[in-house]
PARO-320541 format. One record per atom (N, C-alpha, C, O, CB): x, y, z. Coordinates in steps of 0.05 Angstrom, whole numbers, padded with zeros to 5 digits, always signed. Atoms other than C-alpha are relative to their C-alpha. Glycine has a CB too. Layout:
BEGIN
XYZ;...
//
This chain:
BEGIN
-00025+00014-00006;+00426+00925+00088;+00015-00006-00026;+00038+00000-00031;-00006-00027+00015;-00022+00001+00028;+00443+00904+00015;+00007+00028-00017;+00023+00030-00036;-00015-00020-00024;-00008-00020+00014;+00442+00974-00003;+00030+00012+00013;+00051+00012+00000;-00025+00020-00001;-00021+00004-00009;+00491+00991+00039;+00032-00009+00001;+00053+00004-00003;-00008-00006+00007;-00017+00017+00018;+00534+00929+00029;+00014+00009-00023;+00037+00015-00027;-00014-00019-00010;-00013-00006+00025;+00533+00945-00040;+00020+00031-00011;+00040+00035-00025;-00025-00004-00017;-00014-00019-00007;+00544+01013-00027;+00035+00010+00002;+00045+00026-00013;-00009-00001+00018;-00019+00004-00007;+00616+01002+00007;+00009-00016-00013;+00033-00011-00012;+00001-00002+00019;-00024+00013+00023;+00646+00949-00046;-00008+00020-00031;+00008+00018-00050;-00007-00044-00006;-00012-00022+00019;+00629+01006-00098;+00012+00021-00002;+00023+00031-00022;-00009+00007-00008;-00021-00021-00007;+00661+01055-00068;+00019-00005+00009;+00032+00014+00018;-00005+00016+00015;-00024+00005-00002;+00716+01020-00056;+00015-00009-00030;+00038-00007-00038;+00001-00020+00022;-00007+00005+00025;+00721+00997-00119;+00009+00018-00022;+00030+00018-00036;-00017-00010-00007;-00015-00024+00007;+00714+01061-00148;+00017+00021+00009;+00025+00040-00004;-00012+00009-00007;-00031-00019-00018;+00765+01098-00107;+00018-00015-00003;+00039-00003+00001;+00003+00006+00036;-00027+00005+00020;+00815+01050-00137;-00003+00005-00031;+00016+00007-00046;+00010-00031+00002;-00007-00008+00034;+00798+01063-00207;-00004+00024-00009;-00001+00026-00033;-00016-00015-00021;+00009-00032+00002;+00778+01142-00204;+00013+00010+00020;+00011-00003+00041;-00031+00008+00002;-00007-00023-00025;+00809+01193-00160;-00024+00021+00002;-00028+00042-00011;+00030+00018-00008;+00030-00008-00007;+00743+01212-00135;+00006+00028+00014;+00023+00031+00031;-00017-00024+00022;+00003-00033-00019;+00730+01291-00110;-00029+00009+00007;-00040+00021-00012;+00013+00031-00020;+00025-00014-00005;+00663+01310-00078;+00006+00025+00002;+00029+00033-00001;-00013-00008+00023;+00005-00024-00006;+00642+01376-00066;-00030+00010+00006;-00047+00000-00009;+00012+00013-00019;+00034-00009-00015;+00573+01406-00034;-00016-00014+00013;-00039-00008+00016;-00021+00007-00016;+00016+00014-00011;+00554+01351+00002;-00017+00009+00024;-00036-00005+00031;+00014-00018+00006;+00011-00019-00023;+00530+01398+00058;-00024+00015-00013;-00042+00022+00003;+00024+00024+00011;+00024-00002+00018;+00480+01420+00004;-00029-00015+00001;-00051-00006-00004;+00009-00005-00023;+00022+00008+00004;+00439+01362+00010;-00018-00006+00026;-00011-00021+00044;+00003-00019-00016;+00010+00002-00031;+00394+01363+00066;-00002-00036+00012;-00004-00058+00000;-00037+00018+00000;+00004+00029-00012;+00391+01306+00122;-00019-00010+00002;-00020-00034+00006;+00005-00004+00021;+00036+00005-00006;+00317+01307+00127;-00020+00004-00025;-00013+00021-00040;-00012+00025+00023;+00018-00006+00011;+00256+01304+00085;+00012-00012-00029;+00034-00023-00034;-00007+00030+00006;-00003+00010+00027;+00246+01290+00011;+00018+00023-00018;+00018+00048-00015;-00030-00007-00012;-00023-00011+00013;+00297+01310-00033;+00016-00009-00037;+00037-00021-00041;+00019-00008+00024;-00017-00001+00024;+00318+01310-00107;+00023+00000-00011;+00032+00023-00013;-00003+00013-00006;-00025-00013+00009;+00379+01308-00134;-00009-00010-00035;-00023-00028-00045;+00034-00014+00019;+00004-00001+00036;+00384+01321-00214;+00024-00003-00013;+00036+00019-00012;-00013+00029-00013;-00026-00004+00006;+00447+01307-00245;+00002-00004-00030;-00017-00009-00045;+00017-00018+00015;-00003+00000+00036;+00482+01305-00322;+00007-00023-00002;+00011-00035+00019;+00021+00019-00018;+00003+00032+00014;+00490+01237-00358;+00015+00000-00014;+00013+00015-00034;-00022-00010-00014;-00021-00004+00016;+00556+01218-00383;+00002-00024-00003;+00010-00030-00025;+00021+00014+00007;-00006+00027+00007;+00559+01137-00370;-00024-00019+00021;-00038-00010+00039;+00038-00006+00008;+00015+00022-00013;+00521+01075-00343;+00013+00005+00025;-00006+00002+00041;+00002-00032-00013;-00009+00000-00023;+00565+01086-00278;-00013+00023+00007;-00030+00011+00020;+00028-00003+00004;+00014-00017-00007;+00533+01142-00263;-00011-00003+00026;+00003+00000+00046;-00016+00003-00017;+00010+00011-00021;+00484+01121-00216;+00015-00016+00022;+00010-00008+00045;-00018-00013-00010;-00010-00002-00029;+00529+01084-00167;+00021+00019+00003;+00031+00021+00026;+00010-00027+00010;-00019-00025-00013;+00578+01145-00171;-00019+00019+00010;-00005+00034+00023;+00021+00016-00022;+00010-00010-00014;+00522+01183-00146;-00005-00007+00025;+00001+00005+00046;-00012+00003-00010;+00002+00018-00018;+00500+01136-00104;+00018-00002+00020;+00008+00001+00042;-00001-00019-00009;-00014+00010-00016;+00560+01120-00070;+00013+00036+00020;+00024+00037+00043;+00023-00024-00019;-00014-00027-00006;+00582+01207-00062;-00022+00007+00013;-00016+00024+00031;+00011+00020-00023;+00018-00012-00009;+00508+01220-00041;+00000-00008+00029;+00003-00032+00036;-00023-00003-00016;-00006+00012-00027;+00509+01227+00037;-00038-00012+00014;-00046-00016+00037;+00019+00031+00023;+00032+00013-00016;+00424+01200+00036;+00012-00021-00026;+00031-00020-00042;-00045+00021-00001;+00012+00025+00017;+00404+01137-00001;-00017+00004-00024;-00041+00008-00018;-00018-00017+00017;+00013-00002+00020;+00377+01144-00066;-00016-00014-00005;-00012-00038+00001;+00009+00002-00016;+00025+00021+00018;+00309+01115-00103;+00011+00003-00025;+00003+00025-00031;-00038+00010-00001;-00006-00006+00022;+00340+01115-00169;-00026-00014-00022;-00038-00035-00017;+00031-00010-00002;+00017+00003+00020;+00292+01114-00232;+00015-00018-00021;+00034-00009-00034;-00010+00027-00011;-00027+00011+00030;+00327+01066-00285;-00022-00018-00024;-00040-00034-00018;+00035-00033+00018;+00012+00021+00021;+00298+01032-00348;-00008-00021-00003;+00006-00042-00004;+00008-00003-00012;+00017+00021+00000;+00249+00991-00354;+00015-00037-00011;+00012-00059+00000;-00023+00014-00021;-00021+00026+00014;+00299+00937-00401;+00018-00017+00030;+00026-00040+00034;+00033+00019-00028;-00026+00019-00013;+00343+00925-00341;-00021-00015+00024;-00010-00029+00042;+00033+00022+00017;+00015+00022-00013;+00281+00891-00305;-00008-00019-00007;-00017-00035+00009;-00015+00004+00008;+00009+00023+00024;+00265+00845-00358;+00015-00023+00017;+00000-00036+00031;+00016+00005-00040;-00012+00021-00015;+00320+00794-00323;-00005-00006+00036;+00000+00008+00056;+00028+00007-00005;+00005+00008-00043;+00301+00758-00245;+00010+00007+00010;-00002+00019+00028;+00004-00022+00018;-00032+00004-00015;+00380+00763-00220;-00010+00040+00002;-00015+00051+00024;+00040-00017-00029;-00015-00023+00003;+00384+00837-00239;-00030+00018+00009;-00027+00041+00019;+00017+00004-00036;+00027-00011-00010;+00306+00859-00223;-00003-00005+00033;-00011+00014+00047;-00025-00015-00016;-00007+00007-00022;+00317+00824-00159;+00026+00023+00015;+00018+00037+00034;+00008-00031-00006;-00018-00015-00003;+00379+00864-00147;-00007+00031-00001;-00003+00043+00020;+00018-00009-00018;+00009-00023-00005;+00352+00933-00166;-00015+00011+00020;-00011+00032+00031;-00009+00004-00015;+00019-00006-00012;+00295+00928-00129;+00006+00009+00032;-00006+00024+00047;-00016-00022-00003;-00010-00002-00026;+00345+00918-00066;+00009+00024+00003;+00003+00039+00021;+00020-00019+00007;-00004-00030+00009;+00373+00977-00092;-00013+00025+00005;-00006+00048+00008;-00001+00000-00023;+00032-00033-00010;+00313+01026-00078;-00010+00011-00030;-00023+00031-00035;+00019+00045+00023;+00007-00017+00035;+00308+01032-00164;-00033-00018-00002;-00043-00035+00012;+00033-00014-00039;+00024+00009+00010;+00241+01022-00204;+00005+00010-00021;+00021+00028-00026;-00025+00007+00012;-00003+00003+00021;+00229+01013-00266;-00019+00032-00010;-00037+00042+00003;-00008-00031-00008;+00012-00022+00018;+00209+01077-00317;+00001-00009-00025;+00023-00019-00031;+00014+00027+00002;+00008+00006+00016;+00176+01062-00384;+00019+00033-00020;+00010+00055-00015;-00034-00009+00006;-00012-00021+00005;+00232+01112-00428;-00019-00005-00029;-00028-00026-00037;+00034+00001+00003;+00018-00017+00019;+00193+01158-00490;-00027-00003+00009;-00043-00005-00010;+00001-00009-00030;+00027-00002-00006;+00131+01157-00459;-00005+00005+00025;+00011+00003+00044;-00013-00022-00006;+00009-00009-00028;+00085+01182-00404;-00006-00018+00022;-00031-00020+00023;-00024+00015-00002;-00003+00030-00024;+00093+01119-00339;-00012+00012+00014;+00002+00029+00024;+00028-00013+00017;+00020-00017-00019;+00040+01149-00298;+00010-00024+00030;+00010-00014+00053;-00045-00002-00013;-00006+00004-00019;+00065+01090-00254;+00019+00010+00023;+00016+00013+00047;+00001-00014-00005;-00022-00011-00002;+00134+01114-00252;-00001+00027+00013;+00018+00037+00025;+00010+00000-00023;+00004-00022-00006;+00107+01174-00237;-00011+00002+00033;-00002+00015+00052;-00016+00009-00022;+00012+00007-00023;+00063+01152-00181;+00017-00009+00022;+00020+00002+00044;-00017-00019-00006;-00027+00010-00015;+00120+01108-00155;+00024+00021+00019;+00032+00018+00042;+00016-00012-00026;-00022-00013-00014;+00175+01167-00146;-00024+00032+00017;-00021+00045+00038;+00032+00012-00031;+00027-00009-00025;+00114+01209-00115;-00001-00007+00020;+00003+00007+00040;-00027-00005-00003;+00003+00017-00031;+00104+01158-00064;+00027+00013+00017;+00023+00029+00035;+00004-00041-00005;-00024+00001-00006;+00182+01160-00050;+00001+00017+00009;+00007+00019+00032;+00017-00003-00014;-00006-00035-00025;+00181+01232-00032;-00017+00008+00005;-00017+00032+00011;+00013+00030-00008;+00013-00009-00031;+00120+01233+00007;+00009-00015+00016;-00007-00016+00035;-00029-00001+00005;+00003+00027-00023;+00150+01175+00049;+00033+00019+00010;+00050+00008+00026;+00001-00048-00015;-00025-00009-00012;+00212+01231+00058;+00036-00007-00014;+00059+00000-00009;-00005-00012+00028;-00039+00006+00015;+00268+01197+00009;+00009+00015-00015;-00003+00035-00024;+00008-00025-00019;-00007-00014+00028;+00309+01217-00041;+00009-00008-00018;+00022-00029-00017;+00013+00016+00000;+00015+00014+00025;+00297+01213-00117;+00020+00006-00015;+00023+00029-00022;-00029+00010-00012;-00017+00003+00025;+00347+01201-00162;-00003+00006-00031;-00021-00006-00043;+00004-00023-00001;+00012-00002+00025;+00346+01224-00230;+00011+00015-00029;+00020+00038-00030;-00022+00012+00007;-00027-00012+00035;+00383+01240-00306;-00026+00010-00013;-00043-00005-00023;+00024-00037-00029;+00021-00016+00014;+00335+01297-00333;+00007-00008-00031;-00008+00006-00045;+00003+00035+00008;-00007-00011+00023;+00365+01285-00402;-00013-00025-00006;-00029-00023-00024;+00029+00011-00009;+00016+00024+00005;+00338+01213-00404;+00013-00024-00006;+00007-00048-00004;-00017+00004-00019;-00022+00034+00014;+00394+01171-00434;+00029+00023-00001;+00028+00047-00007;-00013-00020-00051;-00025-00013+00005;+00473+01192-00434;+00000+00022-00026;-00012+00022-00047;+00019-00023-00006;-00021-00013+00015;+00509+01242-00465;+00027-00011-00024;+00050-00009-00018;+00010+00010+00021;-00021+00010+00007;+00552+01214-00514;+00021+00025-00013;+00032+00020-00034;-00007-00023-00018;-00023-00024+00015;+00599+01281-00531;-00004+00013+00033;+00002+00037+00031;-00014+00027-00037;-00006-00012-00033;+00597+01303-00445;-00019+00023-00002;-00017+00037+00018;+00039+00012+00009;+00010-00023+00007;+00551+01358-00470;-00027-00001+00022;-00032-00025+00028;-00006+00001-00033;+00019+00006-00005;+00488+01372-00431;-00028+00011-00021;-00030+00033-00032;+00003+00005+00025;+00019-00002+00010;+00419+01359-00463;-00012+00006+00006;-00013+00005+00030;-00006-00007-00006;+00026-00004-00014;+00353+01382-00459;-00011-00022+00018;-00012-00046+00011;-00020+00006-00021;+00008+00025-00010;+00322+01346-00403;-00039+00001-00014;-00051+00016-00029;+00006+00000+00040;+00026-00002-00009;+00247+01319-00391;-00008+00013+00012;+00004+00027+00028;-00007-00014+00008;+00014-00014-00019;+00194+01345-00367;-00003-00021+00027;-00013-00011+00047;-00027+00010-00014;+00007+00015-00028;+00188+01293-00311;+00016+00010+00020;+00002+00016+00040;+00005-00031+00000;-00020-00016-00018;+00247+01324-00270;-00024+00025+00012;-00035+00022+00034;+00032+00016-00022;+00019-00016-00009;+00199+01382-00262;-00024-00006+00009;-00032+00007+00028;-00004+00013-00014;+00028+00012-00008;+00131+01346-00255;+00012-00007+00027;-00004-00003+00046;-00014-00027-00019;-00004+00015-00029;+00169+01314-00194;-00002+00027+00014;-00023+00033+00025;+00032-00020+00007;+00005-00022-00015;+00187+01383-00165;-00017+00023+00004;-00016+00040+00022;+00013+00008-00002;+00028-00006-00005;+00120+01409-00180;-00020-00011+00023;-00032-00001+00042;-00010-00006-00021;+00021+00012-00016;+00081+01362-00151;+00013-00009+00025;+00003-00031+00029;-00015-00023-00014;-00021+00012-00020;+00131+01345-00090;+00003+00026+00026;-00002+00048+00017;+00035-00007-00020;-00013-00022-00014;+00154+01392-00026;+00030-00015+00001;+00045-00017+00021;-00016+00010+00032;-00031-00004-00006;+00217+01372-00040;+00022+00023-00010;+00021+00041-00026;+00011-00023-00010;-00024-00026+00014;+00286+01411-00045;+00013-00018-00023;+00020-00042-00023;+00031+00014+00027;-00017+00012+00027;+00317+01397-00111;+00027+00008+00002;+00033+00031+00010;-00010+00010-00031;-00032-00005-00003;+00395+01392-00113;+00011-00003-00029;+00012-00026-00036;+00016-00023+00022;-00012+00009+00019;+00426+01399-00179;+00029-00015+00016;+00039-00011+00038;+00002+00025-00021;-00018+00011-00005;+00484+01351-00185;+00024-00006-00034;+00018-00016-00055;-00016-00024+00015;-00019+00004+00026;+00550+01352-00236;+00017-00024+00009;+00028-00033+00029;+00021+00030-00009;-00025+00027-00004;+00588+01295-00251;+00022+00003-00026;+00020-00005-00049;-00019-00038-00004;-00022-00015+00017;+00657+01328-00281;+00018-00022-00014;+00019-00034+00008;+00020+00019+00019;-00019+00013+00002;+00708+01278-00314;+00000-00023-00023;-00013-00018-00043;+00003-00008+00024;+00005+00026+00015;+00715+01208-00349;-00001-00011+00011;+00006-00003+00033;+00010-00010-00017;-00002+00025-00017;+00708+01140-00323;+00030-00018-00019;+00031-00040-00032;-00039-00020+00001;-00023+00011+00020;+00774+01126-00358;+00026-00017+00028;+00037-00001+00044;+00018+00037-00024;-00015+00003-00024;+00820+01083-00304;+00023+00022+00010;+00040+00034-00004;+00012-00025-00003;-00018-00017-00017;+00858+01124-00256;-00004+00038-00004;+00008+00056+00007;+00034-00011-00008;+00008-00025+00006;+00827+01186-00285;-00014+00016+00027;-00020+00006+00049;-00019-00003-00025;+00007-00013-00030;+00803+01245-00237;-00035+00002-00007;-00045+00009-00028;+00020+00039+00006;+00036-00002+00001;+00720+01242-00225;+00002+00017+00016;+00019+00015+00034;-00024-00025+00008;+00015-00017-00022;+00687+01301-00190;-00021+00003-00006;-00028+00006-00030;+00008+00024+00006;+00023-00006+00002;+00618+01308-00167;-00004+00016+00019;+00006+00012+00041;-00015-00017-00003;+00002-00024-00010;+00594+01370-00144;-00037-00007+00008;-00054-00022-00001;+00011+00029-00027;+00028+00000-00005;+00529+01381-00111;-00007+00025+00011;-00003+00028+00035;-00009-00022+00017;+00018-00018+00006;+00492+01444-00121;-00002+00018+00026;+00017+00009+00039;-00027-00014-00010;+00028-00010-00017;+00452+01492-00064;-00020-00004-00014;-00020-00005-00038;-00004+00029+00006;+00024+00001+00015;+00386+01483-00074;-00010+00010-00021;-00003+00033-00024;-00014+00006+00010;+00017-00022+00014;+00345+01507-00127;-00021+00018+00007;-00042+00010+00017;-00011-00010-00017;+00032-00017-00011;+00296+01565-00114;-00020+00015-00015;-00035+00033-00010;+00005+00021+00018;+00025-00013+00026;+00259+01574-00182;-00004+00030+00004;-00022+00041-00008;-00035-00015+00002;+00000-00039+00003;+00268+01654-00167;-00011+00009-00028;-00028+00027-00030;+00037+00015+00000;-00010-00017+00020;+00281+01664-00242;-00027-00013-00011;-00029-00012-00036;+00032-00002-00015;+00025+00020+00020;+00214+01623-00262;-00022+00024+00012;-00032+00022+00034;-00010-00045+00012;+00017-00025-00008;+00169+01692-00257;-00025-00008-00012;-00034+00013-00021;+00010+00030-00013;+00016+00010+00009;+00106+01650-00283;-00013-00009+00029;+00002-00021+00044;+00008-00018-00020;+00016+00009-00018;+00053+01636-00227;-00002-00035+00002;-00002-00050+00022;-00027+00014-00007;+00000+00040-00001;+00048+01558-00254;+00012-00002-00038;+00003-00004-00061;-00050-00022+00007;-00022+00012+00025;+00111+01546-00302;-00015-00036-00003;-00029-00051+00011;+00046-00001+00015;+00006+00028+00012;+00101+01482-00343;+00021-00014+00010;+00043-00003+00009;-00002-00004-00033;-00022+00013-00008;+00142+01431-00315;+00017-00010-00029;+00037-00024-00025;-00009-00024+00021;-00033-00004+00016;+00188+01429-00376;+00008+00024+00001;+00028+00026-00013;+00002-00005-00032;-00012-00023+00000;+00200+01504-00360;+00019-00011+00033;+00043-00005+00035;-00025+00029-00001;-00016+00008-00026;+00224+01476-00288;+00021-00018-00003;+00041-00015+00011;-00017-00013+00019;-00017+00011-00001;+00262+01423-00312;+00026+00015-00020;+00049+00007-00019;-00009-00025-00003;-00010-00014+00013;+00288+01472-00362;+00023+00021+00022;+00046+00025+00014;-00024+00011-00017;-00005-00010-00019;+00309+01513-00298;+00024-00018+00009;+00048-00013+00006;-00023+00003+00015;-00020+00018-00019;+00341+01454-00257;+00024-00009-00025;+00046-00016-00019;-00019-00033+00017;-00030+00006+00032;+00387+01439-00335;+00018+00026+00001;+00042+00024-00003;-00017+00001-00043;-00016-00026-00003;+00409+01510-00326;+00020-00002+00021;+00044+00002+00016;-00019+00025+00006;-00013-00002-00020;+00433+01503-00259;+00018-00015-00006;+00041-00006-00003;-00010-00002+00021;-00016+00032-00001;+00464+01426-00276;+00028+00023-00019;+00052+00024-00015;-00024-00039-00026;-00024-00004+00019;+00499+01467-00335;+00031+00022+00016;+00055+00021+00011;-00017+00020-00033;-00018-00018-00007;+00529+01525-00290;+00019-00016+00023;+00042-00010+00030;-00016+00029+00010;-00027+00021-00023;+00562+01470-00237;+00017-00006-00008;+00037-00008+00006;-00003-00026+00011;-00018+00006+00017;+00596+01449-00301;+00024+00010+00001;+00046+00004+00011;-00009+00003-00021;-00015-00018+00001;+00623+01505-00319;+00012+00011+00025;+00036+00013+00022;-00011+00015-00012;-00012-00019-00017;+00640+01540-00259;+00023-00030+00019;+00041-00025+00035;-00029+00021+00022;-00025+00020-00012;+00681+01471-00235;+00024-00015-00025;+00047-00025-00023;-00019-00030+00016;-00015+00018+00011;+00703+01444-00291;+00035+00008+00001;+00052-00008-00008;-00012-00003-00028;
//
């Protein structure tokens, strides 16, 4: 219910300060567990996904912003959990596991922390460990634009990925997430 809520006064919010453009939402399936991977340009991020994605996200977010009651309290309503960033969170790990055996879908910035030049970075390997160890479909996801007021935002969302080009019997999941960065980069390009 509060996701929701919150949901609809951010997307109203941001559809007055962005001229918002989806695209591929028909991409992401209605059913089952599901990935989406997107590029990292600002702290809004996450509810502009959020609010364009037509499932509910578990978003992964940094461990710092649970430190406070108000705002840990609040995430949690959110469907986020905390991830321990430069290091291996076996909880974190465990945690968005759970999430997509229980059929949700997993939110997630392969690169680990913004972009500050719009560029995309190498991601983690955790992006891949998830779609290793997971039957979910992974959706890359671009998020084109600035968050500059009245500026134009588009987020694009992918077809699936189908690791075709990963000709390795058991790629390392930084070769997978290396994969799903490829795709994030060609949404870029081919919309920007």
């Amino acid at each position: 219910m509060i996701y929701k809520f919150a949901k609809n006064v951010v997307s109203l919010i941001f559809h007055i300060l962005f001229r918002i453009k989806v695209e591929g939402k028909e991409n992401v399936p209605k059913k089952g567990p599901v990935i989406i991977c997107s590029n990292h340009i600002s702290n809004f991020d996450p509810p502009l996904v959020g609010i364009t994605s037509p499932r509910v996200i578990h978003f992964m977010a940094k461990e710092e912003l649970f430190e406070k009651g108000w705002l840990k309290t609040l995430l949690s309503h959110l469907n986020a959990f905390p991830v321990k960033r430069g290091m291996r969170d076996r909880n974190a790990l465990r945690n968005g596991l759970k999430r997509l055996e229980e059929g949700h879908t997993l939110g997630l910035f392969p690169e680990g922390t913004r972009s500050k030049n719009g560029e995309v970075k190498k991601g983690l390997a955790g992006a891949g460990f998830f779609a290793m160890r997971s039957n979910a479909t992974v959706i890359p996801c671009a998020i084109i634009g600035t968050y500059e007021k009245f500026s134009k935002l588009k987020v694009v969302y992918g077809p699936p990925i189908q690791f075709d080009s990963l000709k390795k019997e058991k790629p390392s999941a930084q070769e997978v997430t290396d994969e799903i960065m490829d795709h994030i980069k060609r949404l870029l390009d081919e919309n920007r």
